[in-house]
N, C-alpha and C positions, 0 to 999 in steps of 0.2 A: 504494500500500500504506500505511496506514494503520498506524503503529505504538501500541500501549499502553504504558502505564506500570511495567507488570512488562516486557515486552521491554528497551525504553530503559533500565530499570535493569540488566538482565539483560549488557548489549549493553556498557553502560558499565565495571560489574563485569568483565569479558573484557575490555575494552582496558586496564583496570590493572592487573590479574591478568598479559596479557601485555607490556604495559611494564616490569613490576618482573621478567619472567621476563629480556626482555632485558638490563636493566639486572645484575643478577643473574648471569648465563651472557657477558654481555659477554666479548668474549678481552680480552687484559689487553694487547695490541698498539694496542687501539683507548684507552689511558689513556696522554695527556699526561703525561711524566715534569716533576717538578716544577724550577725551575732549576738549580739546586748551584751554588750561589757561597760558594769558598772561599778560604781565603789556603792553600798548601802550602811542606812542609816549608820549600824555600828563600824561604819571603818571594813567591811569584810568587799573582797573584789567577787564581783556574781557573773557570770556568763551563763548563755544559751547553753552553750557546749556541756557545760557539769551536770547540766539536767536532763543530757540527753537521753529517750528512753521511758520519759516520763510527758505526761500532757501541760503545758503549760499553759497558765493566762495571765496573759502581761496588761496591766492598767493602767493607761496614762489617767492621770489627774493633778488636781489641783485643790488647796486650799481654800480657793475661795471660789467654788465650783458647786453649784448647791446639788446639782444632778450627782456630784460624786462621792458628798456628803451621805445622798440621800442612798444612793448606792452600796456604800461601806458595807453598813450591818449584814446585806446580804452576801456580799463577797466574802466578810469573815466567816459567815455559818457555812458556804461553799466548802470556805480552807478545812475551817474546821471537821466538815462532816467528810472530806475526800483527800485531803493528807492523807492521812493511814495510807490510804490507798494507792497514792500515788501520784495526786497534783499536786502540782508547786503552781504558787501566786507570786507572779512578781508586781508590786506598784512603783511607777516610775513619777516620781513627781516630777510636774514642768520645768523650765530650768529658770522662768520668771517667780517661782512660789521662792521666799526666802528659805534658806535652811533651817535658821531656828523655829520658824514658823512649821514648816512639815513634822519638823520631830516631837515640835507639843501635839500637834493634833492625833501622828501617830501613837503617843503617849496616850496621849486623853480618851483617844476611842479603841485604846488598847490591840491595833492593825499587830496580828502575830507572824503575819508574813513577811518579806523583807519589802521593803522601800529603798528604791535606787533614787542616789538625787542625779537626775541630767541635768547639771549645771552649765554644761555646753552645747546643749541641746542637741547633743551626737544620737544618741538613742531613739529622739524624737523625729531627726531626720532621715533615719535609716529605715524605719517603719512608714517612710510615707511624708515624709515630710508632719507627721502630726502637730496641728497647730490649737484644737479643739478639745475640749475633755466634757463627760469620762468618750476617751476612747479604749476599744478593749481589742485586743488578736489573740486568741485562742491559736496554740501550736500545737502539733499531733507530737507523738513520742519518737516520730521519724524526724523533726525539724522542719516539717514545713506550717507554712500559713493555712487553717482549715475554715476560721473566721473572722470576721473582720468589722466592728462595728463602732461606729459615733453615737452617741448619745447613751442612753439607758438600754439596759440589756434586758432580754428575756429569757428570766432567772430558770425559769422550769425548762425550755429550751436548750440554754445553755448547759445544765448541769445533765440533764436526758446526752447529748450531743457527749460533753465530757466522759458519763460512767459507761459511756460503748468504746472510750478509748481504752477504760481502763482494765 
């Protein structure tokens, strides 16, 4: 068979046409989460890498964030009831929240999971440029991105979603 030069272009057009649909439609399962190297609250350095194998949820927030405020209690009965088991929560404070400021509140509403401060907003732009809180990214125990969300999360959802990783 003998191809022309309108087909071959024709033919061409279709395969990038459906390469950008894949790329595009991608699940978000199949994206490499990016490292997260931080120092937390107590001084300890945290990376993606140490947790690998396990599910993580990383939470960007903020101090003065009333949605992440309102949030908290349920991310700590999360930790609380799925530790054991095998999640790890990280919270990333903004790199605008002051320091002292993060550690009283993590104090005060008793956050037993770690809190990275991104004071140079490395962390935040690695994930996407995050500029908004709470944002949350859910990672599978292989290291990639599974969810991805702005605003308030859907607690029954998310934790459903979680104990099938685990």
């Amino acid at each position: 068979m003998k191809l022309n030069k309108e087909t071959l272009i024709a033919g061409i057009v279709v395969a990038v046409i459906l390469t950008a649909a894949a790329v595009w439609f991608m699940p978000a399962g199949l994206r490499e989460a990016p490292p997260l190297v931080g120092k937390t609250l107590d001084g300890r350095t945290l990376t993606l890498e140490q947790l690998r194998g396990k599910p993580v949820l990383v939470t960007f927030w903020a101090t003065t964030c009333p949605s992440c405020i309102e949030e908290m209690p349920h991310l700590i009965e999360l930790y609380r009831d799925l530790n054991p088991k095998g999640l790890e929560i990280i919270g990333v404070a903004m790199a605008y929240d002051p320091p002292d400021q993060v550690r009283a509140l993590a104090k005060q509403r008793q956050i037993p999971y770690p809190i990275v401060l991104d004071t140079q907003e490395q962390i935040a732009r690695e994930f996407d440029n995050v500029r908004l809180t709470p944002t949350t990214v859910l990672i599978s125990p292989q290291g990639r991105i599974v969810h991805y969300r702005l605003g308030l999360v859907d607690m029954p959802k998310l934790r459903e979603t979680i104990e099938q990783m685990l």
